[in-house]
C-alpha positions as a Python dict, from the first residue, in 0.01 Angstrom:
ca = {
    (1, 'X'): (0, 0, 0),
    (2, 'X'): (225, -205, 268),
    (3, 'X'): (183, -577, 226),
    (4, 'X'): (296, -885, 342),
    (5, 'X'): (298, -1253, 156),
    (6, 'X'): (229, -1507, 384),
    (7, 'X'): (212, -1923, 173),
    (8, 'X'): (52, -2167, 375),
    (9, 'X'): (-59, -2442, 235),
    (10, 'X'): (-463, -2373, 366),
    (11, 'X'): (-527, -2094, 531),
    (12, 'X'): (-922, -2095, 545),
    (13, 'X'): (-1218, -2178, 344),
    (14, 'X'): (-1557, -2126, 309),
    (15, 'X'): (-1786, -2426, 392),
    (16, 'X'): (-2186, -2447, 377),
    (17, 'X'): (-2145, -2040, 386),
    (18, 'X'): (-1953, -2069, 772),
    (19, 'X'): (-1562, -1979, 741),
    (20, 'X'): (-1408, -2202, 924),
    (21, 'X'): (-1065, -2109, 1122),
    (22, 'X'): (-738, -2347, 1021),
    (23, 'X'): (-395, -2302, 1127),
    (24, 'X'): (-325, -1956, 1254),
    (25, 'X'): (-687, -1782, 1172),
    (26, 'X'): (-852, -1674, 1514),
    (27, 'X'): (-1222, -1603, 1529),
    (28, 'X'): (-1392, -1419, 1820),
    (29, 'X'): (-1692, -1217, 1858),
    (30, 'X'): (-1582, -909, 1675),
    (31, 'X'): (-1452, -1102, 1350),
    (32, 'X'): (-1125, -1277, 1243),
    (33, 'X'): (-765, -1241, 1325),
    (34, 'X'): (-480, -1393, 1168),
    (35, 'X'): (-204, -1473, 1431),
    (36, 'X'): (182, -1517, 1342),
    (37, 'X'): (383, -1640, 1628),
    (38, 'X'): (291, -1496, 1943),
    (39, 'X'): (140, -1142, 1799),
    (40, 'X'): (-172, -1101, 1522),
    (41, 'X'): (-107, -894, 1204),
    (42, 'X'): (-255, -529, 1195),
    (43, 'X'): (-234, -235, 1006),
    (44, 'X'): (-67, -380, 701),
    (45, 'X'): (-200, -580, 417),
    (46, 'X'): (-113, -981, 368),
    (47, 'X'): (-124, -1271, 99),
    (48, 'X'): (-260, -1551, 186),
    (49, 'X'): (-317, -1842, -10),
    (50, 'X'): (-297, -1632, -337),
    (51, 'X'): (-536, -1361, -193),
    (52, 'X'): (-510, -1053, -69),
    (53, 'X'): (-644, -959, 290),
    (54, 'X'): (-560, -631, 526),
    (55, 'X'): (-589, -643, 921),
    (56, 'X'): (-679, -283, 1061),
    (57, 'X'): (-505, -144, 1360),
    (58, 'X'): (-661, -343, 1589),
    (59, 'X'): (-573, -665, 1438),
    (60, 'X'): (-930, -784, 1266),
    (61, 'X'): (-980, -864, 904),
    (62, 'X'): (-1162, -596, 682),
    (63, 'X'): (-1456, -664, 501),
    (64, 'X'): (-1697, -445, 262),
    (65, 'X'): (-1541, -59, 175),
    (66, 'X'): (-1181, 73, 293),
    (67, 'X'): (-999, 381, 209),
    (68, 'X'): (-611, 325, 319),
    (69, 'X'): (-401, 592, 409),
    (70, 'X'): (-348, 726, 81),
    (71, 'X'): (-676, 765, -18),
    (72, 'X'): (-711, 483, -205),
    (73, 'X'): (-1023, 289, -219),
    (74, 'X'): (-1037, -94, -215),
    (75, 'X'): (-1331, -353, -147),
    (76, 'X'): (-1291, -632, 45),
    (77, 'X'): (-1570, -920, 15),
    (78, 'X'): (-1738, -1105, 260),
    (79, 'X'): (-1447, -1384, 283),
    (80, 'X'): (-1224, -1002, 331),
    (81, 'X'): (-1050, -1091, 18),
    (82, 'X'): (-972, -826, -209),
    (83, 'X'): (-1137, -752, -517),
    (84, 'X'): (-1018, -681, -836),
    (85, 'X'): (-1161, -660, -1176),
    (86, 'X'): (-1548, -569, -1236),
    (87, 'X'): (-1797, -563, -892),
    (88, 'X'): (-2149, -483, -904),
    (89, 'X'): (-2306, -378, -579),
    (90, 'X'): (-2609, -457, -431),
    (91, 'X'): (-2754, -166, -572),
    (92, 'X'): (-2663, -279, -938),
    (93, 'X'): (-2400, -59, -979),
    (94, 'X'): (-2030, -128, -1120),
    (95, 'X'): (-1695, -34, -1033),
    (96, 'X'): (-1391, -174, -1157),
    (97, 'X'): (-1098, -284, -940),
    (98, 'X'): (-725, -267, -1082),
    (99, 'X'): (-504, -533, -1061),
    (100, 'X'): (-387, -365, -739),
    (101, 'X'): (-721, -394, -590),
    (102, 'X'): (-742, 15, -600),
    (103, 'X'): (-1109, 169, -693),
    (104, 'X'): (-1053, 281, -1091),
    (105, 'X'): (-1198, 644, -1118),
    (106, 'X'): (-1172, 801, -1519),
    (107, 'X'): (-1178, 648, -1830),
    (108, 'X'): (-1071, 270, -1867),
    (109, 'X'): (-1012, 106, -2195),
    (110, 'X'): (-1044, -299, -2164),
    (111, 'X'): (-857, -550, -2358),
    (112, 'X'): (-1153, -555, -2594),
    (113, 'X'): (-1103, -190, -2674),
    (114, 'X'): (-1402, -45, -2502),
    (115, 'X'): (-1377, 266, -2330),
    (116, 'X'): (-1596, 289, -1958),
    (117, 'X'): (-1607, 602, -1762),
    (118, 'X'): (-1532, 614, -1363),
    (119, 'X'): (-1727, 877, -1188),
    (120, 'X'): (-1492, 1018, -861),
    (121, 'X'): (-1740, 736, -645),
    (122, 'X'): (-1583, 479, -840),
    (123, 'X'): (-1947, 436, -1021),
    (124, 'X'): (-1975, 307, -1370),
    (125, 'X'): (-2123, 594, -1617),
    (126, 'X'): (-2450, 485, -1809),
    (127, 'X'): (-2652, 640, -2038),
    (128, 'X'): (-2529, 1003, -2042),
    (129, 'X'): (-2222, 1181, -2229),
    (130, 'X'): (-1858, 1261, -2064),
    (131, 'X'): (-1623, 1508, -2224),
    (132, 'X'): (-1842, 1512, -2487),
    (133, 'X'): (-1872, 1143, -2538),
    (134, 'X'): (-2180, 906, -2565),
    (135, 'X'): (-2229, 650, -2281),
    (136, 'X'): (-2454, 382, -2379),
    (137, 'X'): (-2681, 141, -2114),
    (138, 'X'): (-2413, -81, -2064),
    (139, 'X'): (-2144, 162, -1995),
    (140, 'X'): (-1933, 182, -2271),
    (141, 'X'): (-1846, 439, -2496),
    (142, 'X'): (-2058, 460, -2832),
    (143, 'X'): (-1833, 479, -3118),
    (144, 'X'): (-2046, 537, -3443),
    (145, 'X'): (-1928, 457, -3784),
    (146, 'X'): (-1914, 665, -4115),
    (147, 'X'): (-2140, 556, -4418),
    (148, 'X'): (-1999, 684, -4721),
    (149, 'X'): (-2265, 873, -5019),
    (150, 'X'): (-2289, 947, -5315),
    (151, 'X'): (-2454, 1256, -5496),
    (152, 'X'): (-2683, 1025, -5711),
    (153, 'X'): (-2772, 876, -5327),
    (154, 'X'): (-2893, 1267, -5184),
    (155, 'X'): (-3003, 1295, -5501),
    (156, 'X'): (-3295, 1012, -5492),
    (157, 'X'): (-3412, 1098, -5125),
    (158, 'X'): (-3538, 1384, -5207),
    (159, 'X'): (-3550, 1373, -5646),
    (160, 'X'): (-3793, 1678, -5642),
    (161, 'X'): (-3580, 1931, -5461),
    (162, 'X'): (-3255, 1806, -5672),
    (163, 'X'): (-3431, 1873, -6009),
    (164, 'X'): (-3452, 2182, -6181),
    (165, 'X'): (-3711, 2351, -6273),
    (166, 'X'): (-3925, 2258, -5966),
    (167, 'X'): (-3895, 2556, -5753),
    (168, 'X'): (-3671, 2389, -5536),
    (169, 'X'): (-3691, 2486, -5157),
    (170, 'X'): (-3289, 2487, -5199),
    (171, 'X'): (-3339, 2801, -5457),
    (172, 'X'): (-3565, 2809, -5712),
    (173, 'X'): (-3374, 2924, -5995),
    (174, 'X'): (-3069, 2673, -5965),
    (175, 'X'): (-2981, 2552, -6269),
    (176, 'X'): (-2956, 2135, -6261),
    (177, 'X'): (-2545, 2182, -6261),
    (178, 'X'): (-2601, 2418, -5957),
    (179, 'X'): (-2829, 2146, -5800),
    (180, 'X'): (-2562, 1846, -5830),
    (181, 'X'): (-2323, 2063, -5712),
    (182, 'X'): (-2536, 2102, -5384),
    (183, 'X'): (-2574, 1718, -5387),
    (184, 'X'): (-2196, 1651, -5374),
    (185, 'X'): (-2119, 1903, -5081),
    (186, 'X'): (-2428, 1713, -4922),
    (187, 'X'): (-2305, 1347, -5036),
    (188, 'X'): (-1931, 1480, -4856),
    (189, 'X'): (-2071, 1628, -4574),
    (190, 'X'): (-2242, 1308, -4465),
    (191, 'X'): (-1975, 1075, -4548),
    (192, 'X'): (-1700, 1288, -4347),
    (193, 'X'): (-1954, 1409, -4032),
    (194, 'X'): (-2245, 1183, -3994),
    (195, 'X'): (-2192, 881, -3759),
    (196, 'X'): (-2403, 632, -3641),
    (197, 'X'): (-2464, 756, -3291),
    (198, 'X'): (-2559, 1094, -3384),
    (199, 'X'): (-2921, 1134, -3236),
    (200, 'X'): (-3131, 1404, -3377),
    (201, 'X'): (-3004, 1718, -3144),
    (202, 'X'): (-2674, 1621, -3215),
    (203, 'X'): (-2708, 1594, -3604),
    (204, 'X'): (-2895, 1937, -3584),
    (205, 'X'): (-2570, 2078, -3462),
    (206, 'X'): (-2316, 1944, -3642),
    (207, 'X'): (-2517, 2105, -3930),
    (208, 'X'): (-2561, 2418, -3755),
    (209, 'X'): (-2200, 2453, -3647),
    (210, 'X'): (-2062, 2349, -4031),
    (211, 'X'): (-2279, 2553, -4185),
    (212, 'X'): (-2124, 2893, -3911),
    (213, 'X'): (-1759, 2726, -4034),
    (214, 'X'): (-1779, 2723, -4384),
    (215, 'X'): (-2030, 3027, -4489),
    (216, 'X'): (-1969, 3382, -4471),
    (217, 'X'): (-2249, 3640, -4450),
    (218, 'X'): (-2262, 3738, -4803),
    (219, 'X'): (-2310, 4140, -4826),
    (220, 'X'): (-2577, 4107, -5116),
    (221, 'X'): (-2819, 3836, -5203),
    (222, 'X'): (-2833, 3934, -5554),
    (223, 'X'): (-2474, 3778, -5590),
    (224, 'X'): (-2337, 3416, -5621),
    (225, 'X'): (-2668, 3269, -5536),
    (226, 'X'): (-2613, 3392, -5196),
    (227, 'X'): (-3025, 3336, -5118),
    (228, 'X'): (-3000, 2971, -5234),
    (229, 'X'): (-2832, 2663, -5086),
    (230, 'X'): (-2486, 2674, -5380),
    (231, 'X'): (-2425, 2987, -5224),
    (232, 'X'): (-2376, 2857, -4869),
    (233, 'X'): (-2245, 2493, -4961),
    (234, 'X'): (-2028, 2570, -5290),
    (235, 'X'): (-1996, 2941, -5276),
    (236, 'X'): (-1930, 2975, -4885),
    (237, 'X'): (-2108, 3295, -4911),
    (238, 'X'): (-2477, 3355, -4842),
    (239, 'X'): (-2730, 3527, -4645),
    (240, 'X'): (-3025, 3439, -4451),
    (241, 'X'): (-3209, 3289, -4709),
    (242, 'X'): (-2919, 3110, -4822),
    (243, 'X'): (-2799, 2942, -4498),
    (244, 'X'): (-3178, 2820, -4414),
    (245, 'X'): (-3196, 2672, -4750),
    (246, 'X'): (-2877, 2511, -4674),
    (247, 'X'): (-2988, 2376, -4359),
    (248, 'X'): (-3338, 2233, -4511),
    (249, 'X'): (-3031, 2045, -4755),
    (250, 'X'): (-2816, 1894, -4470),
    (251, 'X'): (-3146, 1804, -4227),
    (252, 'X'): (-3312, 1635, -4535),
    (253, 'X'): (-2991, 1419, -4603),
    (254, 'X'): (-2976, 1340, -4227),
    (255, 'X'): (-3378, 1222, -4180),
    (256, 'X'): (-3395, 1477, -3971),
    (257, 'X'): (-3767, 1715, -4029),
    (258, 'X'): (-3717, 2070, -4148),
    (259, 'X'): (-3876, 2385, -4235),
    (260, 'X'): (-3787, 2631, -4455),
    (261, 'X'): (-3933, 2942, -4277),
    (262, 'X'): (-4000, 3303, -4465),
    (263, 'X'): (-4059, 3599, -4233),
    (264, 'X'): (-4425, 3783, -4300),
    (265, 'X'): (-4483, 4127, -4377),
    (266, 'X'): (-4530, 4206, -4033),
    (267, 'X'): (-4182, 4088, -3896),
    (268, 'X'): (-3912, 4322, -3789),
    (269, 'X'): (-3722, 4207, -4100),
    (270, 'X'): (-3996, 4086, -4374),
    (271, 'X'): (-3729, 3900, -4563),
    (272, 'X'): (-3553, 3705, -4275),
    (273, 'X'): (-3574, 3334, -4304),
    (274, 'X'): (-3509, 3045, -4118),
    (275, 'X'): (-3563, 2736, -4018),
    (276, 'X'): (-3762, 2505, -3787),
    (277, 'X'): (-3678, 2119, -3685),
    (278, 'X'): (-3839, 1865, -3509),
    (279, 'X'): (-3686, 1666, -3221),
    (280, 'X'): (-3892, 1387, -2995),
    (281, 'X'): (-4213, 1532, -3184),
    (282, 'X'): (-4174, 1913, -3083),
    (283, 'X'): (-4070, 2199, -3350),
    (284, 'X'): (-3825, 2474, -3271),
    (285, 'X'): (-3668, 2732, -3448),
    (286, 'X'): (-3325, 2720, -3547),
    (287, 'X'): (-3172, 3031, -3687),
    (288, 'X'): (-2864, 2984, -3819),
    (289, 'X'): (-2697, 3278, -4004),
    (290, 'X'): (-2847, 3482, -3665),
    (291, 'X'): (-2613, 3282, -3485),
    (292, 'X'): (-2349, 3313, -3701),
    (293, 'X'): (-2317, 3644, -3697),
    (294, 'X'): (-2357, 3704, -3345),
    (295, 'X'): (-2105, 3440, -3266),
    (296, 'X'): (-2356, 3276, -3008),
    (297, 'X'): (-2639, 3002, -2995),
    (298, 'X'): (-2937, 3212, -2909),
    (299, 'X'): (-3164, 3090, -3141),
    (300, 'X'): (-3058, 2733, -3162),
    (301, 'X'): (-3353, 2526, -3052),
    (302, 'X'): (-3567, 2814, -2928),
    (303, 'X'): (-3903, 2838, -2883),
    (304, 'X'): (-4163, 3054, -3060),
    (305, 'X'): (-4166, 3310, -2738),
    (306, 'X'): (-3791, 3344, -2790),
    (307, 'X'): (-3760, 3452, -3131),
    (308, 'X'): (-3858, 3770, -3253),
    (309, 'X'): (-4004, 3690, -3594),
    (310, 'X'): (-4316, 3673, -3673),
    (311, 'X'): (-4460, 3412, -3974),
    (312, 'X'): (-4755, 3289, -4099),
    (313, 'X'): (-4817, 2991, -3862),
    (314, 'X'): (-5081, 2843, -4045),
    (315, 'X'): (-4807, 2700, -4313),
    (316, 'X'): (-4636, 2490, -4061),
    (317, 'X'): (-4661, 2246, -3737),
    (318, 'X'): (-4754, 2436, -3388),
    (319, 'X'): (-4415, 2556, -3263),
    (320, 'X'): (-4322, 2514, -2897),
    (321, 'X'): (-4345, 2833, -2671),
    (322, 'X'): (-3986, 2697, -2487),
    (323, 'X'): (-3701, 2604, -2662),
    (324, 'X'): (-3550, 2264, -2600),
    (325, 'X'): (-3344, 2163, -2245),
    (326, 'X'): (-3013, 2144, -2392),
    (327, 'X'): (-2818, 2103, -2084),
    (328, 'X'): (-2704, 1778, -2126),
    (329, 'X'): (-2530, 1894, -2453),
    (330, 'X'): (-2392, 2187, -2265),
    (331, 'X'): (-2043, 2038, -2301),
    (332, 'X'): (-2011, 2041, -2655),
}
């Protein structure tokens, strides 16, 4: 933008809320001029005092929103001084001003090293995800942190399922080496993935998707434990059976409520299995070798009219008929 410095030693103030004219300010009816010589300033931004003003084309100071020629928003307050730095409207919302006075639109990092997201308005991002980042109430990005485990630690929140012998929903015939094994892919997984912002959709798939990264679809279940958790997590190889047990392993480690789910006899496969979750007190089927080997996200999250399979209800919580809105995850 065009500007002009202009020192005087006062130019105008603000008294008892009235600006009051001084020196070569001019004040009519339609708002305030600044004169220089015989002719007023227009079309141009000035410096006055140390602050930054701009005179449209018919000579009178700006106040409130204006867009100059090169598209460039700036705000002007109610002395027309420009603003730079943070603003909150009247209608509580922010936008931040660069040093230049221009409207910032995009990502901003502050000297504190906090990230805050622009929309093209010039509006402050809260409470929502951008390029696949968390926004939290007051605008900045959520950056969670890693916790590192230890097998022993997987181990104790759920003792039962790590101990041999037990029937274990992550295979019933692992040995207790087999078991621990299971724990330290578990212990790693959480130590390397899991942050602190993860909220329970989110930690669903990031289990999901490592799960469809790491595991093949074994051709046999009769092989390297391919129907029990080892299979998926040490092995990388594993069927049905195998990858729901493996996700029953990851959602237990993560707090997060899981089924282990065996097809009944009436089910177009009998011996499919699966799982089910619960987010924000609903359940919904998550099927994750299906998905893997169809290379989609069908039955991620679905609801009981969605998938195909039938079960015997009465062993677990009500499904729901709809899967869960995902489409502020669509991103990911």
């Amino acid at each position: 933008m065009k500007k002009r410095i202009i020192v005087l030693a006062s130019a105008f103030w603000m008294l008892f809320g009235t600006m009051i004219a001084n020196a070569d300010w001019i004040q009519d009816q339609s708002g305030w001029k600044f004169q220089k010589g015989t002719s007023c300033l227009s079309s141009e931004w000035v410096e006055i005092a140390g602050k930054w003003y701009y005179f449209d084309e018919n000579g009178y100071m700006k106040i409130g929103w204006f867009q100059d020629i090169n598209k460039k928003w700036y705000y002007l307050s109610s002395d027309g001084s420009m603003k730079t730095g943070w603003f909150q409207d009247i209608n509580g919302k922010w936008y931040y001003f660069n040093s230049d006075g221009s409207m910032k639109t995009g990502w901003y990092e502050n000297p504190d090293g906090k990230w805050y997201y622009f929309n093209e308005l010039g509006e402050m991002a809260v409470n929502t995800r951008v390029d696949g980042y968390k926004i939290g109430a007051d605008g900045a990005m959520i950056v969670g942190t890693l916790t590192t485990y230890t097998a022993e630690q997987i181990k104790n929140k759920n003792l039962s399922s790590y101990t041999a012998g037990t029937k274990s929903v992550y295979g019933s015939k692992l040995t207790q080496t087999e078991l621990n094994e299971v724990a330290e892919v578990v212990a790693n997984f959480m130590s390397q993935y899991v942050t602190s912002d993860l909220d329970t959709v989110e930690k669903i798939l990031l289990a999901h998707n490592y799960l469809a990264y790491y595991c093949s679809y074994a051709e046999t279940w009769a092989k390297n434990g391919a129907n029990t958790a080892w299979g998926t997590l040490v092995y990388h190889e594993a069927q049905c059976s195998g990858y729901a047990r493996a996700m029953k392993a990851l959602c237990d480690a993560m707090d997060v409520n899981c089924y282990y789910v065996h097809a009944d006899e009436n089910a177009l496969n009998p011996s499919h299995q699966w799982n089910m979750v619960e987010v924000d007190g609903n359940w919904y089927i998550v099927d994750v070798q299906a998905n893997d080997s169809s290379g989609g996200y069908f039955f991620f999250l679905c609801g009981e009219d969605d998938y195909p399979m039938t079960y015997d209800k009465s062993l677990y919580p009500a499904c729901s008929s709809t899967g869960y809105d995902l489409s502020a995850y669509y991103q990911y």
